[in-house]
C-alpha positions as CSV (number, residue, x, y, z in Angstrom):
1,X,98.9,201.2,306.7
2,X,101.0,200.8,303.2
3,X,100.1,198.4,301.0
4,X,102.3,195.5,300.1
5,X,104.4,196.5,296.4
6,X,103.0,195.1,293.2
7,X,105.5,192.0,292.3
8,X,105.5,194.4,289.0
9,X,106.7,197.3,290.8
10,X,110.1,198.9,291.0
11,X,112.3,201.3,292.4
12,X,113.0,204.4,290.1
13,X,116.9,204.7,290.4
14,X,118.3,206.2,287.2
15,X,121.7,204.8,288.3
16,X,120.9,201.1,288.7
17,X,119.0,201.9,285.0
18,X,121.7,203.2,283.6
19,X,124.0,200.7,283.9
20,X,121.2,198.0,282.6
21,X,122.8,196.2,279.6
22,X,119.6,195.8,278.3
23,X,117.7,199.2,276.6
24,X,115.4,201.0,279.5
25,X,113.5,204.1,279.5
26,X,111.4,205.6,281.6
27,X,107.8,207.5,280.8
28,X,105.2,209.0,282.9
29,X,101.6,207.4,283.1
30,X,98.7,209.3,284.4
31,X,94.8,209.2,284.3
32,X,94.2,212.5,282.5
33,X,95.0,212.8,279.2
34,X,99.2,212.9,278.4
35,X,101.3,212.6,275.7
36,X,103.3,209.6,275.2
37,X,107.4,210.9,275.9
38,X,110.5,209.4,276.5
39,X,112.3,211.0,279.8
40,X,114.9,208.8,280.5
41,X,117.5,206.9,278.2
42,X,120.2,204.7,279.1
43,X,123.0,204.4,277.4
44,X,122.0,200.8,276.2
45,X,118.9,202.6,274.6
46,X,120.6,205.7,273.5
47,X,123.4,203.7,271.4
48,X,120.1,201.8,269.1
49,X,117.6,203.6,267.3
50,X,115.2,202.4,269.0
51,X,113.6,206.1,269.5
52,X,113.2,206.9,266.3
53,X,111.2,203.5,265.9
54,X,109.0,204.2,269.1
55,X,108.1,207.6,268.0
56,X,107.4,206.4,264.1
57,X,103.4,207.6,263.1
58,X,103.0,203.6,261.9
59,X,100.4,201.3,263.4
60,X,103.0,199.6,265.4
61,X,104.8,201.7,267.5
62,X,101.3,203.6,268.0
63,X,100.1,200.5,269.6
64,X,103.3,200.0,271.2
65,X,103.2,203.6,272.7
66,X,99.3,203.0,273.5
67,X,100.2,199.6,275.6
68,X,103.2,201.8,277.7
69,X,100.4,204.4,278.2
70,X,98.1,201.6,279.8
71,X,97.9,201.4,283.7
72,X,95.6,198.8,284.1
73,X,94.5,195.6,282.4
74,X,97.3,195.9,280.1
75,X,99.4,192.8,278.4
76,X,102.3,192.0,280.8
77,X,104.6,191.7,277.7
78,X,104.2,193.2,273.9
79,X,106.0,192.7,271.3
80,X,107.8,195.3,269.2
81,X,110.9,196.1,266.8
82,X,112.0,192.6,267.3
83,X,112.0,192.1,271.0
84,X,109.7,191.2,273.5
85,X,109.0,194.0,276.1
86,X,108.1,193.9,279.9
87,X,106.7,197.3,281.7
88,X,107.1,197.8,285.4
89,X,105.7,200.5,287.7
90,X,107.9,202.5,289.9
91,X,107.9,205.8,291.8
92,X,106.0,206.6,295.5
93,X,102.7,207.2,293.1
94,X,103.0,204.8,290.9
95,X,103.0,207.1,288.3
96,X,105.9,206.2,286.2
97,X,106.8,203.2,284.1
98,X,110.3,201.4,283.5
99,X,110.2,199.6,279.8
100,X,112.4,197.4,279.1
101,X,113.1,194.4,276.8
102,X,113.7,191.0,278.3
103,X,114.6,187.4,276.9
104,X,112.0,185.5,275.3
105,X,110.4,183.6,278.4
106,X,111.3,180.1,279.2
107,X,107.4,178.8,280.6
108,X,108.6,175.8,283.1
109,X,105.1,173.7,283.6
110,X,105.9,173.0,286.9
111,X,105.7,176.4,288.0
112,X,101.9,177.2,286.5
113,X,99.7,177.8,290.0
114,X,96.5,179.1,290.5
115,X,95.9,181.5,292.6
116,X,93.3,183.5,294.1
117,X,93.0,187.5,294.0
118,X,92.6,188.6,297.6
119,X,91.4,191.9,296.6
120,X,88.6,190.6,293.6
121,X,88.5,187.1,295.3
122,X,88.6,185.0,291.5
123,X,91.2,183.1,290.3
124,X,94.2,184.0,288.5
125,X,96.3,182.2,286.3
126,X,100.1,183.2,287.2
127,X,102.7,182.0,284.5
128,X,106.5,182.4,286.8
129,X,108.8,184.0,284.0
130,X,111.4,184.8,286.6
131,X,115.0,185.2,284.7
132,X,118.2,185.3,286.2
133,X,117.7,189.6,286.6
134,X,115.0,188.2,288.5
135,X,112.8,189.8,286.0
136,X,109.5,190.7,288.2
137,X,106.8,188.3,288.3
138,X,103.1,189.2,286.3
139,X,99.5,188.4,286.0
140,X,97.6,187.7,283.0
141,X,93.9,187.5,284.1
142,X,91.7,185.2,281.9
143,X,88.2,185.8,280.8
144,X,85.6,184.2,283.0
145,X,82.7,182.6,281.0
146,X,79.5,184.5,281.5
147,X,75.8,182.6,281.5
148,X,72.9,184.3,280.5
149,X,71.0,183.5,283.9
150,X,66.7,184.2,283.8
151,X,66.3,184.4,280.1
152,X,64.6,181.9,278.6
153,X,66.3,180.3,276.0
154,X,63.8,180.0,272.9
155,X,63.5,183.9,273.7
156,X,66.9,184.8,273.1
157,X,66.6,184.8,269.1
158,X,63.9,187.2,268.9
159,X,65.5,189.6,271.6
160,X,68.6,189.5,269.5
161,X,66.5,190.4,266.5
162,X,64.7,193.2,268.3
163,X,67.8,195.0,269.3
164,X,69.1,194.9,266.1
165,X,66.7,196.4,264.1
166,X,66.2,199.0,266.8
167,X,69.9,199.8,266.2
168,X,69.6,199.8,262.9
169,X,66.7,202.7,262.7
170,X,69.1,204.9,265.1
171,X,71.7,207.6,263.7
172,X,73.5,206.1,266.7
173,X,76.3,204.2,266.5
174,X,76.7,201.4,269.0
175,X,79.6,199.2,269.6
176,X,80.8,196.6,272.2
177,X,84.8,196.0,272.8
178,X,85.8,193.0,273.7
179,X,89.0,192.6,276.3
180,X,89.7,189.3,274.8
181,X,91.1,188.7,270.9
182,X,89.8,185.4,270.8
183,X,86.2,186.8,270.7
184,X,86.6,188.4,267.3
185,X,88.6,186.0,265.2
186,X,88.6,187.6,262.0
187,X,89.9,190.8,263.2
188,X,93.3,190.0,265.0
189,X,95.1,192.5,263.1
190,X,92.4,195.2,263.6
191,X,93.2,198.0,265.9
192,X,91.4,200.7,267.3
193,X,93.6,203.0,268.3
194,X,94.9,202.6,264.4
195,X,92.0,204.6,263.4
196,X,91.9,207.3,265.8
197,X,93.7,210.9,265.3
198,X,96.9,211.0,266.6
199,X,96.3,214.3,268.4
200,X,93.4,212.2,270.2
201,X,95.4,209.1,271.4
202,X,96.1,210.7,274.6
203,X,92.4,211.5,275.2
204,X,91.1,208.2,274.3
205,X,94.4,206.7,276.8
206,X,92.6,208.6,279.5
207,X,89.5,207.5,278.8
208,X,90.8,203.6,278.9
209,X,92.2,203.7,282.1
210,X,89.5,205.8,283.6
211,X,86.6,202.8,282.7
212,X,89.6,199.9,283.7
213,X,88.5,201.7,287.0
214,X,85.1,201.0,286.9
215,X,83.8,204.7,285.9
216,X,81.8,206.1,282.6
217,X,83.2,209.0,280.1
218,X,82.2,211.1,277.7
219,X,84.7,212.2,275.2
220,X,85.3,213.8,272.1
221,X,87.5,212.5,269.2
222,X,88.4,212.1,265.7
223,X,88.7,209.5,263.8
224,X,91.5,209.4,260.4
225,X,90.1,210.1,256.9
226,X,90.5,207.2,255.1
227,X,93.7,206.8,253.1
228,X,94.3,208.0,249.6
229,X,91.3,210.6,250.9
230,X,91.2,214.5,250.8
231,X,88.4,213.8,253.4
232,X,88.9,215.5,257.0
233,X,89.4,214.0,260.2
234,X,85.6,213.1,261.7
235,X,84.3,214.5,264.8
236,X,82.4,212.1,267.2
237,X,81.1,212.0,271.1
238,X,81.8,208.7,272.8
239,X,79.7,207.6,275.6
240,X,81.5,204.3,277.2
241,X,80.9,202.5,280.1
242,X,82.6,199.4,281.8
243,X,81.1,196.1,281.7
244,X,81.6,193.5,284.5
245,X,80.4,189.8,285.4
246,X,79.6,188.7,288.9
247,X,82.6,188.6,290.1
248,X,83.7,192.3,289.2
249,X,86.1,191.4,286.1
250,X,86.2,193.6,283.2
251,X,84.5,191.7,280.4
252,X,84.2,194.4,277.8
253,X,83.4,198.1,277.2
254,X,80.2,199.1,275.8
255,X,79.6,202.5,274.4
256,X,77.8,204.7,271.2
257,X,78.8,207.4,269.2
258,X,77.4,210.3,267.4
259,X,78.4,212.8,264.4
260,X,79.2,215.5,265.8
261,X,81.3,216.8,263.0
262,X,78.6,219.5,261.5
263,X,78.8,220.8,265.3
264,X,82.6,221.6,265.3
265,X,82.5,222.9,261.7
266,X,79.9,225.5,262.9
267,X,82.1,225.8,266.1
268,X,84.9,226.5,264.3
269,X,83.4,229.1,262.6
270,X,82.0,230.7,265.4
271,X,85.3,230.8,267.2
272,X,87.0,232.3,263.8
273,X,83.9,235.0,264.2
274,X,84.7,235.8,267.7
275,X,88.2,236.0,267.2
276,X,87.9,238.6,264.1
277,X,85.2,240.8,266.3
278,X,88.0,240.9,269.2
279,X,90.6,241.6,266.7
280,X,88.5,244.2,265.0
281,X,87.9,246.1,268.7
282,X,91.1,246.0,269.4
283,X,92.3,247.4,266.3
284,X,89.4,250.3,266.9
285,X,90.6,251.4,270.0
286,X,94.0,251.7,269.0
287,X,92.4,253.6,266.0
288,X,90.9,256.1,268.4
289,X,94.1,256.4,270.4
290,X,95.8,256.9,267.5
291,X,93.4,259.6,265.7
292,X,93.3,261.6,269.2
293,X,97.4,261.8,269.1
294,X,96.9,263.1,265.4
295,X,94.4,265.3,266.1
296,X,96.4,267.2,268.1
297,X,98.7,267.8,265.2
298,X,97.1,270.8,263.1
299,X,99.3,269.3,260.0
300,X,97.6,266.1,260.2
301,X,94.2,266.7,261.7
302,X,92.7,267.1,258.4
303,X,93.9,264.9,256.5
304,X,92.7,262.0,259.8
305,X,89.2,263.8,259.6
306,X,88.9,263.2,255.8
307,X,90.3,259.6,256.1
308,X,87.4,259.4,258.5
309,X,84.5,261.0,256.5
310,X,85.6,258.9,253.3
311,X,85.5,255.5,255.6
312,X,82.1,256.7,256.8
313,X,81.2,257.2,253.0
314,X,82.5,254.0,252.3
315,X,80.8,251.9,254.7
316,X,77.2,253.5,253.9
317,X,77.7,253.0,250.6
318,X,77.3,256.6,250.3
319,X,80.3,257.0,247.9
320,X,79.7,257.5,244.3
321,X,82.0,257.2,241.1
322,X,81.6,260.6,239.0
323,X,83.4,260.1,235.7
324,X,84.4,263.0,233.6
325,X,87.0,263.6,230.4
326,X,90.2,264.4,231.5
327,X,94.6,264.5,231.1
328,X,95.5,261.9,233.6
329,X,98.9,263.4,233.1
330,X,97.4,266.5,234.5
331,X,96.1,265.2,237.1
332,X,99.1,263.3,238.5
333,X,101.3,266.4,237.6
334,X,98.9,268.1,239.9
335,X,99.6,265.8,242.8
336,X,103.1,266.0,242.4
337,X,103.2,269.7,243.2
338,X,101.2,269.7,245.7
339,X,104.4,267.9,247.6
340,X,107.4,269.8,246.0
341,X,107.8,272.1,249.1
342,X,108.0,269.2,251.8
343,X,110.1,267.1,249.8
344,X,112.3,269.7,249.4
345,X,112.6,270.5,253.0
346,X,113.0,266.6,253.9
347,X,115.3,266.7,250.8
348,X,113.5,263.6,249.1
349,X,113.9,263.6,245.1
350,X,109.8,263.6,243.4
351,X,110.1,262.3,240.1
352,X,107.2,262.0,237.5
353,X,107.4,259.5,234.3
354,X,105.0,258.7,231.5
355,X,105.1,255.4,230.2
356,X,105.1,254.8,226.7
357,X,101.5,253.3,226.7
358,X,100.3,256.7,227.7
359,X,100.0,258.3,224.3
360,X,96.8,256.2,223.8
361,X,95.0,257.5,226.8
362,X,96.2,261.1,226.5
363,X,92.1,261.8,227.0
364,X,90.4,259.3,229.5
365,X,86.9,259.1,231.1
366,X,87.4,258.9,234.9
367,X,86.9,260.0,238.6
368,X,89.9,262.3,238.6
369,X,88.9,263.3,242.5
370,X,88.9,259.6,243.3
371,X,92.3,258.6,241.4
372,X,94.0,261.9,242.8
373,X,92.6,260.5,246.6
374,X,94.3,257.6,246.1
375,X,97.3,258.8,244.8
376,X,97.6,260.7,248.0
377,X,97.1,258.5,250.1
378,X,100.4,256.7,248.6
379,X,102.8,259.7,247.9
380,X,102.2,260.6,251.5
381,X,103.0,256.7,252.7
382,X,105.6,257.4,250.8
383,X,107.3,260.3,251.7
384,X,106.5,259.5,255.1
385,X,108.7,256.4,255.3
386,X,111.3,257.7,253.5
387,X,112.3,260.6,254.6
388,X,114.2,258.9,257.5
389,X,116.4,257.0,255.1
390,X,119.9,257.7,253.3
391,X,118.9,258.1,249.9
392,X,115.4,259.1,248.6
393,X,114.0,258.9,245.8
394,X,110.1,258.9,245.2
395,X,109.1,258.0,241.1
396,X,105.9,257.7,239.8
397,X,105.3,256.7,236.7
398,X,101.8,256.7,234.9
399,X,100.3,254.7,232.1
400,X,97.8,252.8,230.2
401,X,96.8,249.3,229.3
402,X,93.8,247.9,226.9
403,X,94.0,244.7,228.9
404,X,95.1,243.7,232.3
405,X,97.6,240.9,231.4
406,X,99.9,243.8,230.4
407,X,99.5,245.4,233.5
408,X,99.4,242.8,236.3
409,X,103.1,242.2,237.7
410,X,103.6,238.4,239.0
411,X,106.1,239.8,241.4
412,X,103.0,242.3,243.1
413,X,100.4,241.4,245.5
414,X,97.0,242.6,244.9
415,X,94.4,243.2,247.6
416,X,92.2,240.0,247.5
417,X,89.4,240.9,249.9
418,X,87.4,243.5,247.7
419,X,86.3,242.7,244.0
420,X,87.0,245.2,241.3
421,X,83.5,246.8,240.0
422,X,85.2,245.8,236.0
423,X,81.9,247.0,234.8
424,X,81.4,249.8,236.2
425,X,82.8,251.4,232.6
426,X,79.3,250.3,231.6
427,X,76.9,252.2,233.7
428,X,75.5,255.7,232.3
429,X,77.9,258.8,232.1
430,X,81.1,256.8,230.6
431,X,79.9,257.0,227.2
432,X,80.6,254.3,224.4
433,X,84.4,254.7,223.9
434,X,86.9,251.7,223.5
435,X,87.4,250.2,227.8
436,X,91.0,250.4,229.2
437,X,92.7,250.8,232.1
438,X,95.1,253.8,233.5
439,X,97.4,252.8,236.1
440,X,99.9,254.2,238.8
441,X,102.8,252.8,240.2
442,X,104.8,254.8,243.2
443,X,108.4,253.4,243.6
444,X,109.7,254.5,247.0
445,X,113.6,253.7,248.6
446,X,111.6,253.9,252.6
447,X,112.5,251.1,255.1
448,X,110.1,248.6,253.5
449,X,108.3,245.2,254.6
450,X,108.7,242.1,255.2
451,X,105.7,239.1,253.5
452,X,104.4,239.1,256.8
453,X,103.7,242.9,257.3
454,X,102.5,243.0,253.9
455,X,99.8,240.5,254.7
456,X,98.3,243.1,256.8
457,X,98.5,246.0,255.1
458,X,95.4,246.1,253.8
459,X,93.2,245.3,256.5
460,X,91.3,248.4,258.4
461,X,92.9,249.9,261.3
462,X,96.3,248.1,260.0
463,X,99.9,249.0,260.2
464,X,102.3,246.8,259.6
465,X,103.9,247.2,263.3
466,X,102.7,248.6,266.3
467,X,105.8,250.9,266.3
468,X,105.0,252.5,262.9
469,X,102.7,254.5,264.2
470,X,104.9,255.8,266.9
471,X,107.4,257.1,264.9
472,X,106.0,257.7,261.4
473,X,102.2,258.9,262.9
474,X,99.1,258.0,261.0
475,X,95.5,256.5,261.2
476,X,96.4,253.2,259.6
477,X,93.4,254.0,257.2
478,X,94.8,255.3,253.9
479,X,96.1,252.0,252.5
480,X,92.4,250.7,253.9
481,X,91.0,253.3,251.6
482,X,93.1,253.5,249.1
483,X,92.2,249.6,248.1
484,X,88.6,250.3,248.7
485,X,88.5,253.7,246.6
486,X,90.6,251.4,243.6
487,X,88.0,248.7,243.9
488,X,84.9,250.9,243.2
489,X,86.6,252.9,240.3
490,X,86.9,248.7,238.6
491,X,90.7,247.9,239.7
492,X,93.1,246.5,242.8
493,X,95.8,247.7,244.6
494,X,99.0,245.8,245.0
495,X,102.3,246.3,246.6
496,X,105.8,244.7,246.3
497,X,108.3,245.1,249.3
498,X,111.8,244.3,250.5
499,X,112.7,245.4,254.0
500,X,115.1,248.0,254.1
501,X,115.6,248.3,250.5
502,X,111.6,250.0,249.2
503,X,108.3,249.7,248.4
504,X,106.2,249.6,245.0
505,X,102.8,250.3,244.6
506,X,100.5,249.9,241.9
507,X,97.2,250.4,241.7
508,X,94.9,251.2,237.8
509,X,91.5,252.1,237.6
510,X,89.0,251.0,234.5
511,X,88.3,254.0,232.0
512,X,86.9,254.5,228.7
513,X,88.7,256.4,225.7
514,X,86.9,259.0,224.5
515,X,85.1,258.6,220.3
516,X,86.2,261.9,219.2
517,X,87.0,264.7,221.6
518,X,87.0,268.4,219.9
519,X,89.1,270.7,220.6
520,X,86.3,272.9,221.5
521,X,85.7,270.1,224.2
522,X,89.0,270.5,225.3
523,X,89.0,273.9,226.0
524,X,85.7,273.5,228.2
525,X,88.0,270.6,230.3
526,X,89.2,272.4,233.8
527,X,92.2,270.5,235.8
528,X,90.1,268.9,239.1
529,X,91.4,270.0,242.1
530,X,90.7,268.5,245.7
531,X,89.4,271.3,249.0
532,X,92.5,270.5,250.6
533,X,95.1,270.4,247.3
534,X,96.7,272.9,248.0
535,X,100.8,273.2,247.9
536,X,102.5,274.1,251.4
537,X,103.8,276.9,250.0
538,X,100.3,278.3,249.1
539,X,99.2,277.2,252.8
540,X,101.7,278.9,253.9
541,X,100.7,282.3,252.1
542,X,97.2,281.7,253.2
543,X,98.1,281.5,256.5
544,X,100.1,284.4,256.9
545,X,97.3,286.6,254.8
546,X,94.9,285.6,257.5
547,X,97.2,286.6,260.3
548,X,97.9,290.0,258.8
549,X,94.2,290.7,258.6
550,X,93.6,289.3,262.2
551,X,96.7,292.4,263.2
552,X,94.5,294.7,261.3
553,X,91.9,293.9,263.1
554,X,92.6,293.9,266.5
555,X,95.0,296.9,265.8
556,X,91.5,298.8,264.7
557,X,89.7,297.1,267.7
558,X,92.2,299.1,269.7
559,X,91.2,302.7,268.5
């Protein structure tokens, strides 16, 4: 059997509503938590501005929005951007809500009746504010007065004292909302949804028209910092329950809170350390996918086993900075030959400068094995994303710095999760010469990067796409190690990118110049030299000395 229709309740045809003079729109209402949003217009509404008022973040059309949102025990009319507005029901649920403005309400005396509520049996007060639209007819339900019944009255002081003081000893906060404005005169303009979040005003929605109902909940929300305030929004649990007299009437809602903003700090940061873990396995099995396709490749395998070994090294803190007296020049000059052949063949033009600054550290105390690594690991970046494009040109130009202000570029971005080991200059071995800094920078014309790939560039594991290592190869662990190597050795690594135009990378390490260095000294002083630096040309000798020898052999093995 269907119930008989709400006098509030209407048919949903967009047609009729479009032709309404007056400006209608249409929302969806629901239990669960939704977001307030307008889904039909007429054209009435569409020629005002009426949605940009509705949709404001002001206390007003909040409250407005809240009271559309209501589906029970609302206000049959609200006031808002000059106008008076009505809401009605409509669809085979009951689920949606025609809004619309009507004419302020001409109350006739005569037609004040009282009625009685056949479902809750109590009296109503019905007010007729029928128009000539016949504008539908609603209730306004009036507070019944409630009598404290079996309490004796001298007792009631001292039980009110008793409560408070027990409330007043709890971390607990307890409140009581009245339904009625007239119970707390000196707060007419206060408003509750006012000081919620608005990302929670959905929630707490739900929440009202779930105790209207008659049932408890237990929500989270946050309240708004206080204005003028850095402060953050504050977490709290709500416990509420619905309170009714004898005759089953709303009278108020009752409920407590609790802080529960250390909680969700410490959730937060649980979640941020449960995504990084997930990122950080995903990012090692792609590493092991990656290494096994590079493996594979004789050309590359060592150069992946020694990125491996040095991360190892790195991560036991089994790595150690061994300075000794030497020619940077030389040892960048080194470097560069060791990739004359392959840029030749991939037709790429190596250039090597020295900066002016570099005739005060012609001698420098340093890890030559550890600058060279590093250097390396760059050239070979690279070379490796250039070679691919129209013109190619590779410079790297060396100098040196008493101070970093001359050295640090506004326009680079240094690494900024590893701290430079500045005093590591000061540990035993380095001697008592003046401190400085030599630095590197590698200018490249490859495809470059966008800001956001360069945000992950240093991280472990890290390309900057997934495609790059698809097409160019490699571990994703030489910038990683690169910044790491530069960090122990007292300096950062930085890059500067444009996609599709180049890379620039700079990177300087802390040194000390030596006192007096004799030219006996000198002569001791041997270029260092890397296992693996050797030039592909010498590789190439090497590897056709061995397989003469291996003929030999197994010509003689014959016999």
């Amino acid at each position: 059997m269907t119930s008989a229709p709400s006098p509030h309740d209407q048919m949903l045809d967009l047609d009729v509503l479009e032709t309404d003079p007056l400006p209608t729109f249409v929302i969806k209402t629901s239990d669960q938590p939704i977001r307030f949003e307008l889904l039909f217009c007429n054209e009435a509404f569409r020629r005002t501005s009426l949605q940009n008022t509705i949709l404001a973040p002001v206390k007003e059309s909040t409250l407005f929005r809240s009271w559309a949102l209501a589906i029970q025990h609302c206000d049959p009319h609200h006031s808002f951007a000059d106008r008076t507005w009505t809401a009605a029901k409509a669809g085979a649920r009951k689920n949606w809500k025609i809004i619309r403005p009507v004419k302020t309400p001409r109350i006739d005396p005569t037609h004040e009746t009282v009625t009685v509520n056949p479902v809750a049996g109590t009296q109503e007060e019905v007010i007729d504010h029928r128009e000539p639209r016949n504008a539908p007819v609603w209730t306004m339900y009036t507070r019944p007065q409630i009598a404290l019944r079996g309490l004796p009255v001298t007792n009631v002081v001292a039980h009110w004292e008793s409560i408070q003081s027990m409330m007043e000893m709890t971390d607990v906060g307890v409140f009581e909302y009245m339904l009625s404005e007239k119970t707390l005169p000196d707060h007419v303009e206060f408003s509750f949804m006012d000081l919620a979040h608005p990302d929670d005003q959905a929630t707490i929605m739900s929440a009202w028209n779930t105790l209207v109902q008659g049932g408890c909940v237990t929500f989270e929300m946050r309240w708004k910092a206080r204005p003028g305030s850095a402060d953050d929004a504050q977490w709290v649990l709500s416990v509420c329950v619905p309170v009714f007299d004898e005759d089953q009437n709303l009278v108020s809602i009752a409920g407590n809170t609790i802080d529960i903003n250390g909680q969700k700090k410490l959730q937060e940061i649980q979640d941020h350390q449960i995504d990084e873990a997930l990122e950080a396995k995903r990012q090692q099995e792609n590493f092991i996918d990656m290494t096994s396709h590079e493996l594979r490749n004789p050309l590359s395998a060592k150069r992946v086993i020694d990125d491996v070994l040095t991360l190892s090294k790195l991560d036991s803190n089994l790595l150690q900075i061994t300075p000794m007296l030497v020619q940077p020049s030389s040892v960048v000059s080194g470097a560069m030959k060791m990739f004359d052949v392959e840029g030749s063949q991939l037709q790429i033009n190596l250039e090597f400068k020295e900066d002016e600054s570099l005739k005060d550290f012609e001698w420098a105390m340093l890890d030559p094995s550890r600058m060279l690594q590093v250097l390396i690991n760059l050239l070979t970046n690279a070379i490796k994303f250039s070679k691919y494009r129209p013109f190619r040109n590779i410079t790297v130009t060396l100098g040196g710095s008493s101070t970093l202000a001359s050295i640090e570029d506004a326009s680079i971005t240094f690494a900024k999760d590893t701290q430079p080991q500045y005093n590591i200059c000061d540990k035993e071995g380095w001697g008592n010469g003046r401190k400085g800094f030599i630095w590197i920078r590698v200018d490249d014309t490859g495809r470059g990067m966008t800001d956001e790939k360069q945000a992950k560039l240093f991280s472990r594991f890290m390309q900057a796409t997934p495609r790059t290592h698809v097409r160019y190869g490699g571990s994703g662990l030489g910038i990683f190690i690169s910044k790491s190597l530069t960090a122990l050795q007292g300096g950062p690594v930085g890059v500067k990118s444009t996609a599709d135009i180049g890379s620039t990378f700079l990177f300087y390490v802390s040194t000390r110049m030596p006192e007096s260095p004799t030219h006996a000294t000198k002569q001791k002083l041997q270029r260092p030299t890397l296992s693996h630096a050797l030039s592909a040309e010498e590789g190439m000798k090497h590897t056709k000395l061995k397989s003469s020898w291996s003929k030999i052999i197994l010509s003689t093995r014959e016999f």
